[in-house]
N, C-alpha and C positions, 0 to 999 in steps of 0.2 A: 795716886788713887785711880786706880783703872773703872773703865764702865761695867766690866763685867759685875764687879766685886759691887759697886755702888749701886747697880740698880737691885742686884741683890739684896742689901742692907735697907736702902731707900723704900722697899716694898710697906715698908708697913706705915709711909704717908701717898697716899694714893688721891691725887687728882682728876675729877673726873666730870668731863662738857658734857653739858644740859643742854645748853643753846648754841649760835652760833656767835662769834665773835663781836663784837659791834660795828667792824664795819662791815661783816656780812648781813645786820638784818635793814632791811626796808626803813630808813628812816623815815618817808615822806610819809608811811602809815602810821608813826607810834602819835601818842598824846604825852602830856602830861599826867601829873601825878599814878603811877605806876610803879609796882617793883616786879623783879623778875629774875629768878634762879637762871645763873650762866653756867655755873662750877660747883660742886660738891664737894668737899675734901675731907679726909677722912685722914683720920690715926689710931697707931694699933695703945696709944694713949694719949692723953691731953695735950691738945695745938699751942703751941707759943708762935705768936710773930715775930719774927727779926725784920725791924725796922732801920733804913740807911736813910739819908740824906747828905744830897749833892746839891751843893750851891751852886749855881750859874750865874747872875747876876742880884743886882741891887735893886729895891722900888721903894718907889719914896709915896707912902700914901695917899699921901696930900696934893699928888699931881696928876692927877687924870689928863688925858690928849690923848693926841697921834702917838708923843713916846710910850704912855704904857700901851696902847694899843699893839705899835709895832712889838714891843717886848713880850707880849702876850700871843703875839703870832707868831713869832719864834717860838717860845716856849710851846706852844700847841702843834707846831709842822715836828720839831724835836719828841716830841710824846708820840704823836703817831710812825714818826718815825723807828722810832723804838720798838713798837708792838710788831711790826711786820716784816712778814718773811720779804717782800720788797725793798725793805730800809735796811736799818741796822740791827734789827731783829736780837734782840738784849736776850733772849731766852735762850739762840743757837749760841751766841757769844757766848753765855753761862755754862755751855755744855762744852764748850770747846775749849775755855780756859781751867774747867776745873776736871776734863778728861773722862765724862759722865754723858751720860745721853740723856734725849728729849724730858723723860718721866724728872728727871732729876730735877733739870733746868724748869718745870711747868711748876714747882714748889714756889715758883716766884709766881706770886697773883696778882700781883699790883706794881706799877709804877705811872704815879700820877705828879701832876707838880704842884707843890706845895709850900707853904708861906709858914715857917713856923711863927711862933709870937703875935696871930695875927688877932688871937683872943685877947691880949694883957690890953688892961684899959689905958696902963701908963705906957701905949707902944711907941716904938722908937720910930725916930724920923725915918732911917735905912732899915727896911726889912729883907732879909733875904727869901729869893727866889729860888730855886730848884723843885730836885724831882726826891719823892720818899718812894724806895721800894719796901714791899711787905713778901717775907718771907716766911713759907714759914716752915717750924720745925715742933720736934717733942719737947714737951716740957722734961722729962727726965733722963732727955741726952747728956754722955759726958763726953769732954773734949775728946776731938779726934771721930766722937762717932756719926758715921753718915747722917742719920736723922737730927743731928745737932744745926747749928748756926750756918751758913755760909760765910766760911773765911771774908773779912772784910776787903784785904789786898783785891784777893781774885775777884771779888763782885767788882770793885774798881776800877779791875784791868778789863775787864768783860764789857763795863759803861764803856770806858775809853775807848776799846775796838768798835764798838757800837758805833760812837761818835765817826771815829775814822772812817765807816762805812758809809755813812748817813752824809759826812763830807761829801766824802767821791761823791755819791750819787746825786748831792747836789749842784755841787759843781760842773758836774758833767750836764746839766741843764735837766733833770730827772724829777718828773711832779712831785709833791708831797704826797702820801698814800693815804690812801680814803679820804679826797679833798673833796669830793661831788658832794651833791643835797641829798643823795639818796644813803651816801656810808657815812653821815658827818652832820651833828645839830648845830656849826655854825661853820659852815662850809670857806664863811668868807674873810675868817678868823686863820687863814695859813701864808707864810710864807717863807719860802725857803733861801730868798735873800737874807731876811732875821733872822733865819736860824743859821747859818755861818755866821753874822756878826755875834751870835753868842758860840757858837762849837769851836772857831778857830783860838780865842783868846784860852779856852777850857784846855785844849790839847795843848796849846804853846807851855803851858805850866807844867811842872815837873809833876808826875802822881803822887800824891802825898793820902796814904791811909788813916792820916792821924786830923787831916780833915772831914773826915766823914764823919757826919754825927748819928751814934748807933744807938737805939731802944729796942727793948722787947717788953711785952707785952702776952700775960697768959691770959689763957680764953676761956678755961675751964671746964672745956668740952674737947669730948675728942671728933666734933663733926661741926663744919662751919662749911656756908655757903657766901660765895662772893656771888653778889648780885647787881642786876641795873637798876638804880633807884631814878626813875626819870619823873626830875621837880614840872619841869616846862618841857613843852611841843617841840623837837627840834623843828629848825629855822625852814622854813618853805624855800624854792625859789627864787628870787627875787623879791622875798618878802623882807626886805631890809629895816623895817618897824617893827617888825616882827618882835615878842619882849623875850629877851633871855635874861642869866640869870646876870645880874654886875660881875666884872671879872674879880672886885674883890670881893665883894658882899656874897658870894659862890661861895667862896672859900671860907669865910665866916661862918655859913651855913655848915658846910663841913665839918669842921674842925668843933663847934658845940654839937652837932650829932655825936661825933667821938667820945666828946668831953663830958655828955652828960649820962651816956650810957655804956659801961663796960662791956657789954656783950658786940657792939655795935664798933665797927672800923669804918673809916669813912673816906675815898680816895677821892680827887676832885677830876670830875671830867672839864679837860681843856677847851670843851665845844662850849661850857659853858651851859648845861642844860640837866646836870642833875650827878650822881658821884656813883662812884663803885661800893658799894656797900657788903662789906665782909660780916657776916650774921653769924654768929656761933649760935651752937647750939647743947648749952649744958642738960637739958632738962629731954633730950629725946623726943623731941616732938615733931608730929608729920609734917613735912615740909612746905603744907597749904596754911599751919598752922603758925608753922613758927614765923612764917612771912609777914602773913598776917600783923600776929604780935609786936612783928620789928616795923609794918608800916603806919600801926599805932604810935609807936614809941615816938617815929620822926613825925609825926604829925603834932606830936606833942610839942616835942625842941622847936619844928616852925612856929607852934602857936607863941610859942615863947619869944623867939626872936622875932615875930610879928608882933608884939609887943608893944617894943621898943621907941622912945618917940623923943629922944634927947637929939643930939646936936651933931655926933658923932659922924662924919659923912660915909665912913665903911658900913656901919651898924644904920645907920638911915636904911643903906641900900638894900642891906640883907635883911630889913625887915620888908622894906616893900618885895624882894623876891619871896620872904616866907608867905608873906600874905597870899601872894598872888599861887606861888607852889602849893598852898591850903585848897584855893579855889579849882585846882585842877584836881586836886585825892579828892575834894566833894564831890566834880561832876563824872571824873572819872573812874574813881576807886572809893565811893561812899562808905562800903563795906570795911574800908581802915580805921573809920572813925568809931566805929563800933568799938572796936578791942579783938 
């Protein structure tokens, strides 16, 4: 598959930056409760996401400490590593293993980490840990055609080189990227020791495409914005009390945004302060509007999972961050609650 030929083809899903990346904007100025168009993306028909998942390790829910902590700061130095052209930058990988350029490789909007199973009430002791990319493609691609899926191999082989990157540069003594208070809502949430003890066991394994677990997902729009849904303040400097969201009761949050609204995709940011929100849009509406409508929608699911008052120690947590994510869209973004 040459670049010429693909970017060709690939024209008629068109990616396109509103803002600046998130470790480009000003953290120490954002609030809570807020959302905010990043990316636009457009199809010459209906969005499908191709969804992957990469397990990394194992958590056991029931055990909070220094180990989920450290685990959590690996998986977070790994995620940012990921996004940047200073890391392992998974986007050039994409373009380099599937022989396509930047526009091809930017159809990847998301990779955040995530806990599948982390809604089931009957959940299991071992939950797994990794990363879900969201890709996405046309609902009425057929195999072979560029606007279709990304081969599962190659996105594989694309993480792995990623990894190999992300090694070196850790190894070599190389900060984690955007670890400051100013590109990073919990700045103190990285480390790049953890994330070799989970990247080296990852590589030592042979690549197997029959572990990645693959979904799609149609949108029923041919126009969707990935946005920053920010529940909570990121973290000040040295404001170590400062409240974020729980590392798992976050992800809770997330995954019932997903769950209870289909138009709504929800990725978990690893700072632990609010999630990448993919917003379709079926209905054609101005994009003050249709924000709008989607920061009603999660005001809803918080009220919901603020709720919550049983026994549960995950769903404890992620009700008191819904609450609390409530009390920022009131003081912040009152206008959500409207409709």
């Amino acid at each position: 598959m040459s670049a010429q030929a693909t970017g060709a083809e690939a024209a008629p899903i068109t990616v396109e930056l509103l803002a600046k990346h998130s470790s480009g904007k000003d953290h120490l100025a954002m609030t809570g409760g807020t959302l905010g168009a990043d990316k636009r993306v457009n199809g010459r028909a209906q969005l499908r996401l191709q969804h992957d998942f990469f397990t990394v390790a194992t958590l056991e829910p029931a055990e909070p400490g220094p180990g989920r902590d450290r685990l959590f700061s690996g998986i977070h130095s790994i995620e940012h590593a990921l996004a940047s052209p200073d890391g392992g930058d998974l986007r050039a990988r994409i373009a380099e293993v599937t022989g396509t350029d930047a526009a091809f490789a930017a159809r990847l909007i998301d990779m955040s980490p995530y806990i599948p199973g982390l809604l089931d009430s009957e959940r299991a002791a071992g939950l797994a840990l990794g990363f879900r990319s969201t890709f996405v493609t046309l609902a009425d691609s057929v195999p072979g055609d560029p606007t279709g899926p990304l081969p599962t191999g190659m996105l594989l082989a694309a993480y792995r080189d990623a990894l190999t990157v992300i090694r070196e540069k850790f190894l070599a003594g190389e900060p984690v990227p955007f670890s400051t208070p100013e590109a990073c809502g919990q700045y103190d949430l990285h480390s790049a020791e953890a994330a070799l003890e989970l990247i080296e066991p990852l590589l030592a394994k042979v690549a197997n495409a029959h572990e990645v677990a693959e979904s799609f997902a149609d949108t029923g729009a041919t126009r969707l914005y990935v946005c920053d849904l920010r529940l909570v303040k990121p973290r000040l400097p040295e404001a170590f009390d400062q409240q974020v969201l729980d590392l798992l009761g976050g992800h809770l949050i997330s995954q019932q945004i997903e769950s209870d609204t289909p138009a709504l995709t929800a990725g978990n940011f690893g700072c632990s302060t609010g999630e990448y929100l993919m917003v379709a849009d079926p209905a054609g509406l101005e994009q003050p509007e249709l924000l709008r409508s989607a920061h009603f929608v999660v005001a809803g699911t918080l009220a919901e999972v603020g709720a919550y008052t049983g026994h549960d120690p995950v769903r404890a947590a992620a009700a008191r961050d819904a609450r609390f994510s409530l009390e920022q869209i009131e003081r912040y973004a009152p206008e959500a609650l409207a409709g």
